[in-house]
N, C-alpha and C positions, 0 to 999 in steps of 0.2 A: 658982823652980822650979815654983810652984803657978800662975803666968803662962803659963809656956813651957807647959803642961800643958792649959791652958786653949783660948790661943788653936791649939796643933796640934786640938784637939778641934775647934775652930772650924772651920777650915781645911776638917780632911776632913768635919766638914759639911756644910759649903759644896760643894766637891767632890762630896759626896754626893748633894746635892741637885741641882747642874746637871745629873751623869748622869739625873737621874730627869725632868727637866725637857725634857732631848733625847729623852729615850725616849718622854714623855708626846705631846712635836710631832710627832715623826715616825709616831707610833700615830693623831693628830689627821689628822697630813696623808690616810691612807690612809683611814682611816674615812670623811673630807670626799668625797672620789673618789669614793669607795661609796655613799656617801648620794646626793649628787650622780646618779648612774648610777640610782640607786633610786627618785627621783625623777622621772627621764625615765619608764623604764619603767614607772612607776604611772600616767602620767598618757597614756600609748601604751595603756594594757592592754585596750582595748576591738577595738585593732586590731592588735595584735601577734600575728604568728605563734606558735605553739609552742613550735618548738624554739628562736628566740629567745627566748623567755621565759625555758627551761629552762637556755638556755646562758648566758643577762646574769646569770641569779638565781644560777648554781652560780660565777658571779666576783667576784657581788658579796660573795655569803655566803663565800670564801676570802678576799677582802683585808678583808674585814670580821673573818675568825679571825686573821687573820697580824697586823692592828693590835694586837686583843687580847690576843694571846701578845706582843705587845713590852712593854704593859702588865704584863702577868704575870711577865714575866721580868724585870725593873728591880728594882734592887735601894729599896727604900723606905724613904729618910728620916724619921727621927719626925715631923718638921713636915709630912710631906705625907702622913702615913695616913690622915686623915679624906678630902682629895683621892682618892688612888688606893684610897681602899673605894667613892668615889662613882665615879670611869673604872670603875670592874671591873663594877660594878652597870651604866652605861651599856651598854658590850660585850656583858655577857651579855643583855642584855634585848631589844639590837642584834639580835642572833644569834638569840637565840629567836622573835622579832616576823618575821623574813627566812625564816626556816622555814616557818613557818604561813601566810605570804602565801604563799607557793607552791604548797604542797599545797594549800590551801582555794581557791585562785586556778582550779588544776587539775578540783577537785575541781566549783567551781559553775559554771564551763562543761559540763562533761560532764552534768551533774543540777541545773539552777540551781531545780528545785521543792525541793530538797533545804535544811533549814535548816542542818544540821550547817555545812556548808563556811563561811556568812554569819554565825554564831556563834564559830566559829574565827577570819576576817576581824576580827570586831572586839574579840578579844582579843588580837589581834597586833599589832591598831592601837596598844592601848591598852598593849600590853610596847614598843613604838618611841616612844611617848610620855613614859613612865618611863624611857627611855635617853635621848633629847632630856634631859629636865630635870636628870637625875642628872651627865650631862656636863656643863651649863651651870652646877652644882652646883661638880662638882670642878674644874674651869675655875676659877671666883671664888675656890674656895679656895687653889687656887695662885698664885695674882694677890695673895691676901692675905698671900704671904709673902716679898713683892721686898722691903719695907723693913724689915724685923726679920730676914731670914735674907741681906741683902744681897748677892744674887743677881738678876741682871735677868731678866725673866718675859718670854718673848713674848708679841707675840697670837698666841692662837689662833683659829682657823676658828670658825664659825659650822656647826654637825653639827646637821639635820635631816632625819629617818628618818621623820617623822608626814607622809604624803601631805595637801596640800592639801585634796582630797574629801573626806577623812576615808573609815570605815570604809565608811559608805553606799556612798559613792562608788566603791570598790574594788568593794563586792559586784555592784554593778550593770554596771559595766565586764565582770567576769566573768561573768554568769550572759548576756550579751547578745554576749558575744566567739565570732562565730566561728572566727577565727582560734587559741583555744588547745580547741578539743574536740578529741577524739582523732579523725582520716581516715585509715582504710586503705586504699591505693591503690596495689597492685600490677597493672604493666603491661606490657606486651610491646609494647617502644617501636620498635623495627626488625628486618626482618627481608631478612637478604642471599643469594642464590646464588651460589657458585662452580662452574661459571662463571656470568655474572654474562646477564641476559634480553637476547637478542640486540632484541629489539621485541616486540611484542605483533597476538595474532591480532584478526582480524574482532571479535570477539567480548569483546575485553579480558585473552585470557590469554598469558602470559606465555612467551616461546619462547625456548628456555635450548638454549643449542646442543650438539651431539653428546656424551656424554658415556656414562660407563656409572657414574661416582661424582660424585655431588652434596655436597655442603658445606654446610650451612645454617648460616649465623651470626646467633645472636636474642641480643636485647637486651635486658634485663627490669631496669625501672627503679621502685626505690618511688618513686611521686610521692606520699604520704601523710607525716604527719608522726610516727608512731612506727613504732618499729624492728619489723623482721617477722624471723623465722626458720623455716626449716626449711620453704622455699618449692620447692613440686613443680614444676617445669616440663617438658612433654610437647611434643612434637610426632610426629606423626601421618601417614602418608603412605599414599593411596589410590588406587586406580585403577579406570578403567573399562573392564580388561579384566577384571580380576581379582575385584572389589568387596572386595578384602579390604584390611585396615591394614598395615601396620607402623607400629611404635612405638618410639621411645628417650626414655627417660626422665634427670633429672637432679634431685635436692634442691639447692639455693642453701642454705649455713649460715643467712646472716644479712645483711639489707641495711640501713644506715640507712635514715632521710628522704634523698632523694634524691641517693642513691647507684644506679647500674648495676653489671650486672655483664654482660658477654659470653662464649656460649656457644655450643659448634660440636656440629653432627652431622652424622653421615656415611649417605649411605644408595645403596644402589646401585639405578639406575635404567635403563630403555629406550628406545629412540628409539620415536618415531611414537606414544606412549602420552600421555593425557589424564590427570595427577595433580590431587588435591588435598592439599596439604600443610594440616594444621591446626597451631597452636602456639596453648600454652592453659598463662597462669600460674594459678596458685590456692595456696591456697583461697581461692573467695570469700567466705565467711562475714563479713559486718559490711562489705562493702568499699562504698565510697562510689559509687563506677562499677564497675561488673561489664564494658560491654562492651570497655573494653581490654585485657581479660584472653583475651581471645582474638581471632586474626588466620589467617583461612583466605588461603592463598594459591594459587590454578589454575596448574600450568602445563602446558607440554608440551616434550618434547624433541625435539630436529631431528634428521631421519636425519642416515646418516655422509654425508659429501661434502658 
């Protein structure tokens, strides 16, 4: 009885342990991806765009958490808790090191006289260096337990999160990137009539046939890499018989990095009259190019017949 007792204890175990051991691969496989990914990007960082930066960093730090959580959620064998206190210690420090390159990545492009940002770099270096070693840690301890808990161990991946350059080498990529400083770059990319400029005078202006209601469709595009909101967009329409405006005005919520959006007005108009239509996105404040933010357009409309 004290046999039977014995070896079912064995058993589930065993049992016990393989679950922990597929959990451990498949948390390994994903994290390898991630690193992998984390290391192209480190070694791009002087020349990568922004919002790629923000968009690899915010996929790597999710399969980077969702490895973790498969670690966390395993149920854990006695033979392998010194192992999975070393994986958990790896993830976390994963995780924390993947944070701080980001912000301070962000941070020493925008202000690279700044030390804070190059401070924070190489304490992140040095929390992805303690997750390198603590995994290669709990790796070898689970390798130490194929022939006494007789269970067969994969290989595992090789998981390296320490950039090549080291800390240096990050800070300098980033305080020298123009590609990840902040550009705002709101523009008035097209602009259409309906109806639509029959030719154009002597002169270059633009002759829009008989009409009494005009259409204007403009195109206001961020070519900058962070997100703008609560963008004025104006257009303007004047004459010389009159010298006076009219105006219709419109706010845009919200546009990412290079995103458009299209927008119509209507304005009623005369024949044989000399217009100048203005169209004027803003605010400019901080914007990188001011003069696409505005596009004057001349034209004139044809008598009737």
């Amino acid at each position: 009885m004290v046999v039977f007792v014995l070896v079912t204890s064995f058993r589930s175990e065993r049992r016990l342990l393989a679950g922990y051991i597929d959990a451990a691969q498949q948390s390994a496989a994903a994290a390898a991806s991630s690193s992998e990914e984390f290391l192209d990007l480190a070694a791009r960082l002087g020349e990568v765009e922004r919002q790629e930066f923000i968009t690899t960093m915010a996929r790597i730090r999710e399969t980077s958490s969702e490895a973790s959580a498969l670690i966390d959620a395993a149920e854990v064998p006695n033979d392998a808790l010194d192992a999975h206190a070393r994986l958990q210690l790896a993830y976390r420090s994963w995780l924390v090191g993947l944070e701080q390159v980001e912000g301070a990545a962000l941070a020493a492009a925008e202000d690279p006289a700044d030390e804070i940002p190059a401070q924070v770099i190489q304490r992140a270096v040095v929390e992805l260096a303690v997750g390198d070693r603590a995994y290669e840690a709990g790796v070898e301890e689970l390798s130490g337990l194929e022939d006494g808990a007789d269970v067969e161990i994969p290989t595992y991946p090789v998981i390296l999160f320490s950039p090549a350059s080291g800390s240096e080498g990050l800070i300098t990529a980033a305080r020298t990137s123009i590609g990840l400083t902040l550009l705002r770059d709101l523009a008035v990319t097209t602009v259409t009539l309906d109806p639509r400029a029959l030719g154009e005078t002597d002169t270059g202006v633009d002759i829009v046939p008989f009409t009494d209601r005009l259409i204007v469709n403009v195109t206001v595009t961020n070519q900058g890499n962070q997100a703008a909101a609560d963008i004025p967009v104006q257009v303007a329409l004047s004459t010389d018989r009159t010298g006076t405006a009219r105006s219709e005005s419109v706010t845009v919520e919200r546009l990412q990095p290079a995103e458009s959006t299209s927008l119509e007005f209507v304005f009623e108009v005369l024949p044989v009259v000399n217009y100048e239509m203005v169209v004027n996105v803003g605010l400019t404040t901080g914007e990188t190019d001011v003069e696409n933010n505005l596009l004057i357009v001349p034209f004139i409309v044809n008598e009737e017949g």
